[in-house]
N, C-alpha and C positions, 0 to 999 in steps of 0.2 A: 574204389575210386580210381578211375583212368589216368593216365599221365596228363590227357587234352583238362581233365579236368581240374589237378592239384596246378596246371599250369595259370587257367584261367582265374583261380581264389590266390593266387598268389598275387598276381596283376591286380584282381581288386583290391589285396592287401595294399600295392603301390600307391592305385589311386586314393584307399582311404588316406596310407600315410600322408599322402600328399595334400591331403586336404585339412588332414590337422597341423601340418607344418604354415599352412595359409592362415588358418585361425593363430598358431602361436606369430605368425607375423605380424598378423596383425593387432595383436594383443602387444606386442612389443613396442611396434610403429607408434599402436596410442596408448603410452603409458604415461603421458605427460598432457594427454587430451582433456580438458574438463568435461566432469561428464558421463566421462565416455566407461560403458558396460562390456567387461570382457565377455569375449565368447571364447568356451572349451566345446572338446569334441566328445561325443560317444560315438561306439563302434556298434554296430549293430548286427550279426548275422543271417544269412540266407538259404535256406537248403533247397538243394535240387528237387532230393524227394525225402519226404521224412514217414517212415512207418515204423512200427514196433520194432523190426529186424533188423534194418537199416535206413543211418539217414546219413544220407550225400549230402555231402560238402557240397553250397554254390558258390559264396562269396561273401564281402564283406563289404558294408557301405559305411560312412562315415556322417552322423547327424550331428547340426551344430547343436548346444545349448552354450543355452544362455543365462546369465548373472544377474538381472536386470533388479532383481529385490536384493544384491550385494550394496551396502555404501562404501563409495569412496570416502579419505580424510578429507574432511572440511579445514579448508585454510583463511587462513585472514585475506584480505585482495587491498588492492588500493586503491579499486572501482567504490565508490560509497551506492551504487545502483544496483553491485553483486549481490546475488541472493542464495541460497544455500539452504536445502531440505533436510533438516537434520529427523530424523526416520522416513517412511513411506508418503511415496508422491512423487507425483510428476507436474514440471510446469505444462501448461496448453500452451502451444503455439502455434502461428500460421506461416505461409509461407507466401512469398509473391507470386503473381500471377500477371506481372507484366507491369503497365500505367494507363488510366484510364485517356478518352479524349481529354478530360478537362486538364488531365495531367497528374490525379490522384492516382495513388497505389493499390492495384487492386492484387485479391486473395484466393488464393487456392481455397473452396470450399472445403476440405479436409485438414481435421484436425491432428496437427502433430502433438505427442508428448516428449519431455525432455529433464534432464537434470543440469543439463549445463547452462548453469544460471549469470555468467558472465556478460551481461544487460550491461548495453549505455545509451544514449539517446544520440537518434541518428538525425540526420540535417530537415527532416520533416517531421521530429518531435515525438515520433513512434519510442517505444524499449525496444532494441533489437541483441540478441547473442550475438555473440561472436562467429555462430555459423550463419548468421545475418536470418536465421529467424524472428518472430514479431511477437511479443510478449502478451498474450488475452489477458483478460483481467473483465471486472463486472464494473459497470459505472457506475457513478456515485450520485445522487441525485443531492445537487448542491444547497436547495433548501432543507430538506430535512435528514443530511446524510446518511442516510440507508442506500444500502448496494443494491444494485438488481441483477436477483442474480437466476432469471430467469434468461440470460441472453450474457453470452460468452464474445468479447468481440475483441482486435488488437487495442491497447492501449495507446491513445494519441492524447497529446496534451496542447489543447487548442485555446486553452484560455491564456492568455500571451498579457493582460493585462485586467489587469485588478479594478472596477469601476467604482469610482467614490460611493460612498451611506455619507447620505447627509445626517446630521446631530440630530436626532428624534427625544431624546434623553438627557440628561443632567443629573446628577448624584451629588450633593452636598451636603457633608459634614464639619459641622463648626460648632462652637461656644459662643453667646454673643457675652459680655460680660454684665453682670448682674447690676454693678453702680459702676460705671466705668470712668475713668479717669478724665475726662474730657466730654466735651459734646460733638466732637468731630468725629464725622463721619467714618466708619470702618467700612473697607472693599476688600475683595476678590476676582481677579480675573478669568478665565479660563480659557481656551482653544479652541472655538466648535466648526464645523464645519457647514456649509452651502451645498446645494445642490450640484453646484459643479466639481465641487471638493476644492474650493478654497477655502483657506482658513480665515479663520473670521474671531477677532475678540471679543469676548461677553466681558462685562463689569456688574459687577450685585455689589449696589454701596448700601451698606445700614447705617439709619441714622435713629437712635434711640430718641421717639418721642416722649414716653414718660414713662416710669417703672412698667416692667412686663410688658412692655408696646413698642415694637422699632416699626421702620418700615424700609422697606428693601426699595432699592430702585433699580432697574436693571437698563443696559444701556450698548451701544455697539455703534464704534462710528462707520460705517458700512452698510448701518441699518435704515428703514425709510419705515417710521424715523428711527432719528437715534435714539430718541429715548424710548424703548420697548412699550414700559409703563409700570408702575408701581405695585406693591401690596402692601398691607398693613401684615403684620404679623404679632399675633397675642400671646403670649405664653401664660400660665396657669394661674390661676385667681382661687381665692376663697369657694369659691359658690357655686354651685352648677348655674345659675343666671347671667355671669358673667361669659361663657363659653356656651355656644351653638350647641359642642359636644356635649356639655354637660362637666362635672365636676374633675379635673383632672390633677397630676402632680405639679407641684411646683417644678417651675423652670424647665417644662417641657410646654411643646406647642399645645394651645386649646382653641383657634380657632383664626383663620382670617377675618382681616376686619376692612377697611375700603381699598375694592381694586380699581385703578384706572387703567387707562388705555389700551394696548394687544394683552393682560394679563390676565386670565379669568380660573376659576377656581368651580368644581363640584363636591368635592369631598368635604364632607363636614360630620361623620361618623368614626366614634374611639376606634381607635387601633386602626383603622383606615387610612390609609397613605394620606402624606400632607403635602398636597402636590399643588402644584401652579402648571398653567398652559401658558404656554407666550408663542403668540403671534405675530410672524415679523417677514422682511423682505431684505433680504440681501443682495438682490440684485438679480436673483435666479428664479423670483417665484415668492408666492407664500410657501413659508414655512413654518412647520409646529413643532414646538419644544418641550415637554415635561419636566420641571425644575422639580425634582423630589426631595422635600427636605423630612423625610422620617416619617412618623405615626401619630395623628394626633395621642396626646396624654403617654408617648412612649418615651424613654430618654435614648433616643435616637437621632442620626439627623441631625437636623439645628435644635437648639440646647441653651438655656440662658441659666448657669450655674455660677457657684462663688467668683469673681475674677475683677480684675482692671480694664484687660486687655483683650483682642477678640483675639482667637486662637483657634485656626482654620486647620480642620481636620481633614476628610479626604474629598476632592472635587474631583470628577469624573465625567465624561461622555460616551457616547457610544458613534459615533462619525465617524469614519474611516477617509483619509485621503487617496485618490487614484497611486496604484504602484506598478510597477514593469515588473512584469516577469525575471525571476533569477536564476529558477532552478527548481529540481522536482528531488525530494527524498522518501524514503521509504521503509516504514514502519515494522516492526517484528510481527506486529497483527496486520498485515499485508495492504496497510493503507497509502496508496500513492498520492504524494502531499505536494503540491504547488505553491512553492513560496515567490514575494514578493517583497521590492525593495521599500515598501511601505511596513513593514512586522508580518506583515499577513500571509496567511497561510490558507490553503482550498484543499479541500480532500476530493481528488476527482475521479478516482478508479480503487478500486481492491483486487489485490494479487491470490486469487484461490491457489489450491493444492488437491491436483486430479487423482486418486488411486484407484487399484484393478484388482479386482479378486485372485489373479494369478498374471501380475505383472510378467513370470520368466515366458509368458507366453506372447509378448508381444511382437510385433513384424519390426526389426530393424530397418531404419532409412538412413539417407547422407546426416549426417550433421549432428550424430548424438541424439539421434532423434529417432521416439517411434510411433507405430500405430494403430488401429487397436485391433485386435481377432476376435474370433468366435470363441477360440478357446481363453483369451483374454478376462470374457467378459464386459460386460457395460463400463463405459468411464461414469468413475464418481467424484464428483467435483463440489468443493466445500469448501468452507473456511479453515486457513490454517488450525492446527491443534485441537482437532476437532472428528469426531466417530472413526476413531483410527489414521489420520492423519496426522504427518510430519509437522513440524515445528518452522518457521523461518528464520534461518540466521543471517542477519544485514552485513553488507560488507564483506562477505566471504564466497568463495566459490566452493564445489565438490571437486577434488582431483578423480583420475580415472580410480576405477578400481583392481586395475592390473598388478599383480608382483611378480616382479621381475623375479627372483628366484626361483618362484612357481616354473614359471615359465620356463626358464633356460632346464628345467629339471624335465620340464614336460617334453622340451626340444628332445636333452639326451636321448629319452625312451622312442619319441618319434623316430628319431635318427638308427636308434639300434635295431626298430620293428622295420623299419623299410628295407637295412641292410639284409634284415631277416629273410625277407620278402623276396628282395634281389636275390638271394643265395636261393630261395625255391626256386623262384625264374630258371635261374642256370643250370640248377641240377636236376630241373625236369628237360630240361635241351641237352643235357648232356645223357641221360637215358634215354631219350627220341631217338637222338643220333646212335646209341647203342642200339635201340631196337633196330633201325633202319639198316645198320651192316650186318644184323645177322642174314640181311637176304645177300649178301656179297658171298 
């Protein structure tokens, strides 16, 4: 080996040191980064010429690797939006591409992956990280909540307000009382709601016409008319001739008997719902109702058992009033929930979880973010906890994965190969200079 040549593999010694002291810098700088995947160095050597006899030293280069399938500690946060992979995965992310004419945000067509899941909602409703990337997720289709997860898009939450359900439904459970104390009439009110999602009062008076026979009146001042319209209601007789149904138990329903005005009825088969339709105007339209009081011949529903008293068991609807938008939360099973100041709640995206055959092989970008290679592999994108996929922990972020210990250890050696290095430098300059005066 020539002096030109232990000179020049010492200099690359320099430059590698000096590129592993870049990676411990940088591993130091983000040791506090969410997220963020240390990179270590390997050394890798070069020969000039290598044969059986001899191989010349060239040099030395310095390749980064990378940690990228390492976890950091997951920590609790105080973000309730933070999210945290606890095993393998990556979130999708996108990144801006500027703002459209209309004013909308538009998207770098390439997808980022990332673990730093410190998510909050930005002033146009988007998930954004803390490196101001865009959180993808698969929508949710709001009738039948199933994701689609044929298309990966950012997460925007445009539903800002919650549109009234008018009351289609009724649900009542009661006792009328068997010989009741009085002939005054016994009621119930309820809450239902109108097309526009006002609320609106229902009244169902029973007035016991004669053993086993009331008749319900149902009533709403708000309604046109107010008086909805009537049913009879039968409860259980001797005989199958006395009940349409046929022979049923005492003190359960067996059959309606005269309806008037918006009230009407088809069911008249055992076990078959015992339901009423009522037909009404609130001011918003026709409206239809189903009062469901139980099963004929079943003790369910309304109920005429031993008592004095009526004794109203559970009354229910299904109408929902208009709500404002409050706020979005987010599920361990990656469901992005829109709630409202009315109870209600919308599931309107799902947070997937990307993995790679050989994550350490990904392209590092700005932002804790990577992208994917050839030697990466295809992204595979699923549902959380799911064909090798990590878990979601709500509330919590990933810290880096950097140890500072490691590090300052890895500095030392750094620091002592270069000095190493340096001292070849010189002591091949100082045999130069030796060689050069022996021509003096």
């Amino acid at each position: 080996m020539s002096l030109f040549g232990a000179l020049n593999t010492a200099v690359s010694g320099l430059s590698a040191q000096s590129t592993a002291f870049g990676n411990i810098s940088e591993n130091v700088a983000n040791s506090q980064t969410t997220g963020y995947k240390e990179v270590d160095t390997n050394f890798e050597d070069y020969l000039t010429t290598s044969t059986a006899t001899d191989n010349e030293p060239g040099s030395v280069t310095a390749l980064p690797s990378y940690s990228n399938n390492v976890q950091g500690t997951v920590t609790q946060s105080t973000d309730p939006l933070a999210m945290a992979i606890s095993g393998q995965g990556f979130f999708a992310v996108s990144e801006t591409a500027g703002t459209g004419s209309t004013g909308t945000t538009q998207f770098n067509p390439q997808t980022f992956y990332t673990q730093a899941g410190d998510f909050q909602m930005n002033s146009s409703d988007y998930l954004v990280n803390g490196a101001g990337q865009y959180l993808q997720g698969w929508a949710v289709n709001p009738q039948t909540g199933v994701a689609d997860q044929s298309v990966l898009a950012p997460i925007q939450i445009t539903q800002t307000q919650y549109n009234p359900v008018p009351t289609s439904t009724i649900d009542l459970a009661a006792n009328l009382p068997a010989t009741p104390a009085t002939n005054t009439p016994v009621s119930s009110q309820i809450q239902v709601y109108d097309a526009l999602g006002n609320a609106q009062t229902l009244t169902l008076g029973w007035t016991q016409n004669s053993a086993n026979d009331w008749t319900v009146t149902i009533s709403s001042p708000n309604a046109t008319p107010a008086t909805l319209g009537t049913a009879e209601v039968q409860f259980g007789a001797a005989s199958a001739s006395d009940n349409p149904v046929g022979t049923v138990p005492a003190g359960t329903i067996g059959s309606f008997g005269t309806l008037s005005g918006g009230v009407t009825s088809t069911n008249y088969a055992a076990n078959q719902p015992a339901s009423l339709t009522l037909t009404t105007n609130f001011g918003s339209g026709t409206q239809t109702i189903g009062l469901n009081m139980g099963d004929f011949g079943e003790a369910n529903g309304v109920t005429q058992f031993a008592g004095t008293t009526y004794a109203q068991g559970s009354l229910s609807q299904n109408g929902v009033a208009p709500g404002a938008f409050t706020g979005i939360s987010i599920t361990t099973s990656g469901d992005v929930i829109a709630n409202y100041n009315n109870g209600e709640t919308e599931t309107v995206a799902q947070v997937p979880i990307t993995t790679f055959s050989a994550p350490d092989s990904l392209q590092s970008q700005n932002g804790q973010a990577f992208t994917a290679t050839t030697n990466s592999g295809d992204a595979i994108t699923q549902a959380e906890d799911s064909n090798g996929a990590g878990s979601l922990v709500i509330g919590s972020v990933e810290s880096s994965n950097v140890d500072i210990a490691t590090q300052f250890s890895a500095l030392i050696v750094a620091q002592q190969a270069y000095g190493a290095n340096a001292k070849v430098v010189t002591t091949a300059d100082q045999l130069l200079q030796t060689t050069i005066n022996m021509l003096q």
